[in-house]
C-alpha positions in Angstrom: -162.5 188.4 232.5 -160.7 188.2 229.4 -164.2 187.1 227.5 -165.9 190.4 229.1 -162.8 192.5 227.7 -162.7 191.2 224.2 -166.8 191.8 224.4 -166.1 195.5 225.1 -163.6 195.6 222.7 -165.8 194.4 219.7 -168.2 196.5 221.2 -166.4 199.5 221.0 -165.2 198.9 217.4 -168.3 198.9 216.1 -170.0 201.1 217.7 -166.9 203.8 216.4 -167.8 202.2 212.6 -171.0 203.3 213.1 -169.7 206.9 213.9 -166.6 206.5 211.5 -169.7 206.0 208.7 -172.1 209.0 210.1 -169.4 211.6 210.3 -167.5 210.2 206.4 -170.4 211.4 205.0 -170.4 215.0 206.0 -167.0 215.2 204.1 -167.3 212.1 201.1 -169.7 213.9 198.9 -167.7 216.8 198.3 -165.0 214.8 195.7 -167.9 213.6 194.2 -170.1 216.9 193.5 -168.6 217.4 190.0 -169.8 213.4 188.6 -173.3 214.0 191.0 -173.9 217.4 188.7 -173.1 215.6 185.3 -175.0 212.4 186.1 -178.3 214.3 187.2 -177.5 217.9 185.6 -177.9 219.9 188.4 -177.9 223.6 188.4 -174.5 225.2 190.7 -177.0 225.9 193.2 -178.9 223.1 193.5 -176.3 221.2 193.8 -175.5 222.6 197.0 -178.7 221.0 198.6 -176.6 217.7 198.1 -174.4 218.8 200.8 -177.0 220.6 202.9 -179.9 218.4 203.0 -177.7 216.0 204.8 -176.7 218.9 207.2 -179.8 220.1 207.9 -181.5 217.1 208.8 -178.2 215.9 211.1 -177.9 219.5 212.9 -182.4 219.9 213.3 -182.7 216.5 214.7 -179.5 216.0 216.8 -181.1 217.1 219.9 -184.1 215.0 219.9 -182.2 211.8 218.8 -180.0 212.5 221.9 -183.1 213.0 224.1 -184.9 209.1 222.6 -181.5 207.6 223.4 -182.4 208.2 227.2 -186.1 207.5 227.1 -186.2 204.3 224.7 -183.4 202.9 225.1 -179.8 203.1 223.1 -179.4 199.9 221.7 -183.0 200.8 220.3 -182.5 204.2 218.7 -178.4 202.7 217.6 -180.2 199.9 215.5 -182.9 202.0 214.5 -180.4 204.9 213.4 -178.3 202.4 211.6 -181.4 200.8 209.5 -182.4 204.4 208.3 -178.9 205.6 207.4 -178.2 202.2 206.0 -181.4 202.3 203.6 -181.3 205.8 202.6 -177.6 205.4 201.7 -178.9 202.8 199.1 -181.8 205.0 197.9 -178.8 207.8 197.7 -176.8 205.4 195.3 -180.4 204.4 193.3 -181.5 208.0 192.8 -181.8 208.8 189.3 -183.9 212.6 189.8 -182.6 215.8 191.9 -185.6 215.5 194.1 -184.8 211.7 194.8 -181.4 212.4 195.9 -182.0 215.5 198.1 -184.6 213.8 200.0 -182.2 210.6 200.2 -179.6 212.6 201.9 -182.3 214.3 203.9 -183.3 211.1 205.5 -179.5 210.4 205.7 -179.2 213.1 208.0 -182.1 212.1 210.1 -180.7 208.4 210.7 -177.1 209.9 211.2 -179.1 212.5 213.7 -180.7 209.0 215.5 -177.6 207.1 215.4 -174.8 209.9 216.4 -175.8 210.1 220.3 -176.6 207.0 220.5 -173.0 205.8 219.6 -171.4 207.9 222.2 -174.1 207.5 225.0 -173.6 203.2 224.6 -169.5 204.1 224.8 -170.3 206.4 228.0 -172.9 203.7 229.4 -171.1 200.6 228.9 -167.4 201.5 230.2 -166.4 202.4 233.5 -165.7 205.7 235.0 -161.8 206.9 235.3 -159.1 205.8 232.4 -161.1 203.0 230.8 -163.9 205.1 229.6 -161.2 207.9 228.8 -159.5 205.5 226.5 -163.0 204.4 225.3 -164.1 208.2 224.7 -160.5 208.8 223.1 -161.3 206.0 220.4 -164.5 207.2 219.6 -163.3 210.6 219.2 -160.4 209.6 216.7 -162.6 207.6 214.2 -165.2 210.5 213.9 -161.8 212.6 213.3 -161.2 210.1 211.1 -164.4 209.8 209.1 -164.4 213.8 208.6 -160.5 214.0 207.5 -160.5 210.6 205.2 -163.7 211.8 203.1 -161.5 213.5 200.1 -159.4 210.3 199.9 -162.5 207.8 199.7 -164.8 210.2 198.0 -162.0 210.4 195.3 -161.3 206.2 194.9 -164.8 205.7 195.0 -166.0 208.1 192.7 -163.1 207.8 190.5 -163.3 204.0 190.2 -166.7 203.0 190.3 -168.5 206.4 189.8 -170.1 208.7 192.0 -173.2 206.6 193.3 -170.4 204.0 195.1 -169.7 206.8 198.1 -173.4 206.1 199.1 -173.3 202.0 198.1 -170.7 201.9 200.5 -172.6 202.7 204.0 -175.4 199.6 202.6 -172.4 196.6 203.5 -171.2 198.4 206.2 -174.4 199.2 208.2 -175.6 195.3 207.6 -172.2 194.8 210.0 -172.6 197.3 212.5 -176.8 196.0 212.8 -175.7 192.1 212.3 -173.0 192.9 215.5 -174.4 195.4 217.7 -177.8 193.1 217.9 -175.0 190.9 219.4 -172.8 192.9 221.5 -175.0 195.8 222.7 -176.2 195.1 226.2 -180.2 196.2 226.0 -181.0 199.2 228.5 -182.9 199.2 231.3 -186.6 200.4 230.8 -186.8 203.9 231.8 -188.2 204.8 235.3 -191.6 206.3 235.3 -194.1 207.8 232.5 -191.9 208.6 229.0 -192.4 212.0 228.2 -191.2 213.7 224.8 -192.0 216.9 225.9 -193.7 217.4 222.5 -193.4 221.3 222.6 -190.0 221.4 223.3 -188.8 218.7 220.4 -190.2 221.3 218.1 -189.2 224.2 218.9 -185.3 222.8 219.0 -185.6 221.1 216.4 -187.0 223.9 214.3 -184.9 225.9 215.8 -181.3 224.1 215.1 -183.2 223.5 211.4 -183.5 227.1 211.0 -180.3 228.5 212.0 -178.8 226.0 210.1 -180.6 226.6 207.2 -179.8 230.6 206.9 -175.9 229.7 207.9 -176.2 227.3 204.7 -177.6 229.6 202.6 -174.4 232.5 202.5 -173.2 229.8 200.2 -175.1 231.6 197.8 -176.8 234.9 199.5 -174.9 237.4 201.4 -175.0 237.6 205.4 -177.1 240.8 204.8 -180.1 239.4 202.6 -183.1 238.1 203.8 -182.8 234.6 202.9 -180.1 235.1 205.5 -181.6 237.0 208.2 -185.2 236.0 208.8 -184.4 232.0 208.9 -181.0 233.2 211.7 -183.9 235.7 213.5 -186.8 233.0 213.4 -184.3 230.5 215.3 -183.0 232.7 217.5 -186.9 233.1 218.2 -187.9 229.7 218.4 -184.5 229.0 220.7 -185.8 231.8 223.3 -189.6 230.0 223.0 -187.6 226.4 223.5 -185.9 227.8 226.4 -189.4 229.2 228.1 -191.1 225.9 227.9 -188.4 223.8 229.2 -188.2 226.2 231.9 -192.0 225.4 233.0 -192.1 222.0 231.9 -192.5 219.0 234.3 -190.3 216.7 232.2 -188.1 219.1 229.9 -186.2 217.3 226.4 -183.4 219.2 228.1 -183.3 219.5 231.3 -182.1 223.1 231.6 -179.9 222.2 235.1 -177.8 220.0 232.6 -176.3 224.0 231.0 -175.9 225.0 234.7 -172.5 223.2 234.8 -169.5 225.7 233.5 -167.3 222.8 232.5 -170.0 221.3 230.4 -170.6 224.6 228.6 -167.7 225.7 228.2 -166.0 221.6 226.6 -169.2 222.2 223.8 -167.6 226.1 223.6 -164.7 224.8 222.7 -165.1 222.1 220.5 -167.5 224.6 218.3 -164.4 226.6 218.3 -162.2 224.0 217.3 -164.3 222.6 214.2 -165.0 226.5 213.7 -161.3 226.7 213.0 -160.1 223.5 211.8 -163.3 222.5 209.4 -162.9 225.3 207.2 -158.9 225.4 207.6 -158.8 221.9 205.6 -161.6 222.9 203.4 -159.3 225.7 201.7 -156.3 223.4 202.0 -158.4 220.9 199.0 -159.6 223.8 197.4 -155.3 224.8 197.3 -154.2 221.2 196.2 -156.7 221.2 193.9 -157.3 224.5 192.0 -153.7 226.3 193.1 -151.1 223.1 192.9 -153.6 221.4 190.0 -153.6 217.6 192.6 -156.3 215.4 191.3 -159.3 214.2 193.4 -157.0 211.2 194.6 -153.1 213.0 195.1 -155.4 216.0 196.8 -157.1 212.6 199.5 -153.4 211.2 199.5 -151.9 214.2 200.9 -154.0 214.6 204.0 -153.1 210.9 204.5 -150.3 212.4 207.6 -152.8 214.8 208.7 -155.4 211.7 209.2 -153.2 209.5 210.8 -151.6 212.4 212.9 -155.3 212.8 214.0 -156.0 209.3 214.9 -152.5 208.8 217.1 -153.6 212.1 219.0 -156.8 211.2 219.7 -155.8 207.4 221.1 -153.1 209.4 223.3 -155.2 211.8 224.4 -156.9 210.1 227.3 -153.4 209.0 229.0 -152.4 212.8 228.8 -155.2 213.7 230.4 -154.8 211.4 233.2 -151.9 212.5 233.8 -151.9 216.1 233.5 -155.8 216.3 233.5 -158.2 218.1 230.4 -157.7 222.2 230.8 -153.6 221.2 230.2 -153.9 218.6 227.1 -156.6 221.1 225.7 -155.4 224.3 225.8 -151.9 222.6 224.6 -154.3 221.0 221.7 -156.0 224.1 220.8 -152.6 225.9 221.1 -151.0 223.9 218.1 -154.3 224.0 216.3 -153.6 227.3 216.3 -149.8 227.3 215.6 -150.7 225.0 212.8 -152.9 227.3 211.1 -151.1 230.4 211.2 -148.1 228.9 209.3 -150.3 227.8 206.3 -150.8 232.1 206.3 -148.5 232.8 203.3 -149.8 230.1 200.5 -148.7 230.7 197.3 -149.6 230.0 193.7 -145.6 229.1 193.7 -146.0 227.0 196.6 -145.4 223.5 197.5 -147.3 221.0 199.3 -144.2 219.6 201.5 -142.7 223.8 201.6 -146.7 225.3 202.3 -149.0 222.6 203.8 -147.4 220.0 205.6 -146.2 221.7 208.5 -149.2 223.5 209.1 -151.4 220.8 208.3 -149.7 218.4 210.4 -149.6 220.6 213.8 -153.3 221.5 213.5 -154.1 218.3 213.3 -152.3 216.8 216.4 -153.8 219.9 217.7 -157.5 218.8 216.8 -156.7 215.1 218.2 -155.2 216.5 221.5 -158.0 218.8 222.0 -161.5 217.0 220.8 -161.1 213.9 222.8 -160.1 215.8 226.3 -163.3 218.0 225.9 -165.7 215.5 224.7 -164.4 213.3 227.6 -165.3 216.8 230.3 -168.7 216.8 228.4 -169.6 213.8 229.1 -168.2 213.4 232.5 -170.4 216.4 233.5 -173.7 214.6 233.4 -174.9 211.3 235.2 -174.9 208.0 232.7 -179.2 208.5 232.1 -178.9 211.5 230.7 -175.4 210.5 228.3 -177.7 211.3 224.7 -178.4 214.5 226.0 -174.7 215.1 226.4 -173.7 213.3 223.1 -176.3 215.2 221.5 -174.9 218.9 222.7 -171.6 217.8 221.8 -172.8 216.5 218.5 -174.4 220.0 217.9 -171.7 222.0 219.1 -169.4 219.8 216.4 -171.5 220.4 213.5 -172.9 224.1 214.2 -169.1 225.3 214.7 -168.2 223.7 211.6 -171.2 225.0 209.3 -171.2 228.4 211.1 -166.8 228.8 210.8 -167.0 227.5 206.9 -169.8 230.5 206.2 -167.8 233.4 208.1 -164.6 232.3 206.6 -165.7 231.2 203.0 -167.6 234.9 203.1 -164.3 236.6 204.3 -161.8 234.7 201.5 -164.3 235.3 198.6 -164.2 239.1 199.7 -160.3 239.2 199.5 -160.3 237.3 196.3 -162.6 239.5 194.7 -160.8 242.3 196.0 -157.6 241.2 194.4 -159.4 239.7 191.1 -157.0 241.9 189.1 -153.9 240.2 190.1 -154.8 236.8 188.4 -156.8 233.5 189.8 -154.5 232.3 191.7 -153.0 234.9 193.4 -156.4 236.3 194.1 -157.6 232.6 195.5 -154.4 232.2 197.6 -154.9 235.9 198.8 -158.4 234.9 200.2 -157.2 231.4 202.1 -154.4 233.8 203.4 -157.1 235.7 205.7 -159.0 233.3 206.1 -156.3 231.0 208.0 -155.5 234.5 210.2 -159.1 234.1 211.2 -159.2 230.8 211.5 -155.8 230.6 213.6 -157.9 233.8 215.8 -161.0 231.6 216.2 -158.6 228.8 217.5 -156.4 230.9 219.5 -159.7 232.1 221.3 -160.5 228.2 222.3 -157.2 228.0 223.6 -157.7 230.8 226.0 -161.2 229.5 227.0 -160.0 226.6 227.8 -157.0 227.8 230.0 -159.4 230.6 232.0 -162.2 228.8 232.1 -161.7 224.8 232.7 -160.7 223.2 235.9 -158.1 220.6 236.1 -159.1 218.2 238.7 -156.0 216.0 240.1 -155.9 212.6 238.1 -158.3 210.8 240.5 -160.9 212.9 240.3 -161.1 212.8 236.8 -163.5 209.4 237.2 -166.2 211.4 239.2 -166.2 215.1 237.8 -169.0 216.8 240.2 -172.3 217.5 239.4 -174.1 220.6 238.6 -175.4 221.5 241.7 -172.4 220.4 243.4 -170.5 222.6 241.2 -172.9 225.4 241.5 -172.3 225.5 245.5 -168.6 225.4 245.0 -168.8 228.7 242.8 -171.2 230.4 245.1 -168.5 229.4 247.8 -165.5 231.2 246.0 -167.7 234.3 245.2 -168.7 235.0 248.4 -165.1 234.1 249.8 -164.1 236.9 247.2 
């Protein structure tokens, strides 16, 4: 017994590496955009595409790499994932053109968009129902919060002491270990039952779809939300999301099942997690841009500093599932999103004569305990809502949910900030820069406050047994009928 537990623990450790490494790299590049434009003299805007190719490609395929997770197999697509991320990582750190390096992180994204689900459908798959898989879920959880809060203090060692290609070297050692032990560890799947149908149609109108939106929510970086590089690539997904949800409606064998979006506690955990990273992403975003360009931190005192926050994020997450045994997910949520929210709206008043341990800390600090006490819960009532064969479709939702929130709250709020500091460009740099991050953390404190309600109003909280066997949709959808018509 003891051999099967230390199996599941290895097993769980690297399958969280793997997720650690996927999600670092959404957040390591940035340090290093600076040394990336001198080394290969890119233009301010094309430098961008560093970032966004890797974006792209992650968000556009998410939902498909969920959906081969089910149909071939996890251990499959988990190895497979980690091979592609591993080798385009080392092409990343080789490039020596623009063009090379863009398509690197394009193919980046599109191993990280293989591997992602897969990580969390093996952690659903291979622990038991009820507190194990909780605590399971709940370490999974922390090291992707981990991997997106630790990438300015790696991105600045890294880059700093070995130059900017070594934030890419780095995933080459580390995906030979996660490929060398997972071939051990990770139990292969069961064939799937029956004929293995892709549903061609439907993988490409998602996948163009997700491309698409992300693409024109990438692009106010540079346009405004009223141009058309803006508004035909947001209007042509939106299209091509109504066409995907046509043909799964009359397909035989849907990517996505559409009875999966009938369950209200499923929709509404992915709800609020896009809320949460819609909140807290671009929240710490302005807090480097503070350190750095307000309080004058370099690359590594500006990592250094969010050192608390990290580790504040990593002891909530681990706690998380015990809380929510015991008081169950719509309490440890809604108290998570709650001090998200509290977090945020005392870092409303930065300064140019501010201090880190006087301005940040506090603020920083509570939002994330927040983040760590809210993520895990409704990840954990996301993937509780759907049966263990169709887990990638879950972790794939989730996934998207995670990454659109963030992308789509960084474009609102970057747009509203730069407004304010333009407005108040007469009263110097940093006043006007400070005066921007000051609305944008009233937004982002709104957009968290809103998660917090949704997830009082609209989640149940089932009595500590019942939290092993949440019901399914159609069980669900019977009980809801029932209280409407008793109404």
């Amino acid at each position: 017994m003891s051999a099967l537990r230390t199996n599941k623990t290895a097993l769980l450790l690297i399958v969280c590496l793997a997720q650690f490494m996927v999600i670092l790299d959404v957040s390591i590049v940035n340090v290093a955009l600076p040394s990336i434009h001198d080394g290969l003299h890119f233009s301010p805007t094309g430098l961008q595409w560093v970032v966004n190719a890797y974006t792209l490609t992650f968000a556009g395929f998410l939902m498909l790499g969920g959906r081969c997770a089910d149909l071939l197999g996890r251990r499959r697509m988990f190895l497979s994932g980690t091979a592609l991320f591993s080798l385009s990582s080392l092409a990343c750190a080789l490039a020596d053109s623009r063009g090379l390096l863009i398509g690197a992180r394009a193919l980046q994204g599109l191993g990280g968009a293989v591997l992602s689900p897969a990580t969390l459908s093996i952690v659903t798959s291979s622990f038991e129902a009820g507190p194990e898989r909780n605590r399971a879920v709940g370490m999974w959880g922390a090291m992707g919060a981990l991997g997106g809060s630790s990438g300015a203090l790696l991105g600045g060692v890294l880059t700093q002491g070995f130059g900017w290609p070594a934030i890419f070297a780095v995933n080459v050692p580390l995906g030979a270990i996660v490929i060398a032990m997972g071939l051990r560890l990770i139990p292969a799947g069961q064939a799937v039952r029956g004929t293995r149908n892709f549903d061609f149609a439907g993988a490409v109108l998602i996948t163009a779809s997700l491309v698409s939106l992300t693409f024109g929510i990438v692009r106010t970086d540079t346009l405004g939300w009223g141009s058309a590089g803006v508004l035909i690539p947001l209007a042509a997904g939106a299209a091509l999301l109504a066409g995907f949800v046509l043909v799964e409606s009359r397909a035989s064998e849907p990517l996505i099942p559409l009875s999966v979006l009938r369950h209200t506690q499923l929709r509404v955990a992915n709800l609020v997690v896009a809320l949460l990273y819609a909140s807290f992403f671009p929240v710490w975003f302005f807090l480097t841009l503070y350190l750095q360009e307000v309080l004058h931190f370099d690359a590594i005192e500006a990592g250094l500093a969010f050192l608390p926050m990290t580790g504040s994020i990593f002891v909530a997450s681990t706690l998380a599932p015990k809380l929510v045994g015991r008081f169950g997910p719509r309490t440890v949520i809604t108290a998570g999103m709650s001090l998200a929210t509290l977090g945020i709206a005392l870092l409303v008043g930065v300064a140019p004569g501010g201090s880190y341990l006087g301005s940040v800390f506090p603020g920083a600090l509570l939002s994330a305990i927040g983040m760590g006490f809210s993520l895990v819960p409704a990840t954990i009532v996301a993937m509780q809502a759907l049966p263990v064969e169709q887990s990638g479709i879950g972790s794939g939702l989730l996934n998207t949910s995670r990454l659109m929130g963030g992308a789509l709250g960084l474009a609102v709020l970057s747009t509203i900030a730069d407004s304010q500091t333009r407005a108040d460009a007469g009263a110097g740099v940093a006043k006007a820069l400070t005066s921007g991050f000051d609305l944008a953390f009233i937004v982002g404190a709104a957009i968290s406050l809103a998660g917090a309600l949704l997830a009082l109003l609209r989640l149940r909280n089932p009595k500590p047994p019942e939290l092993a066997a949440l019901p399914s949709p159609e069980v669900e959808a019977e009980i809801e009928e029932g209280e409407a018509l008793a109404a």
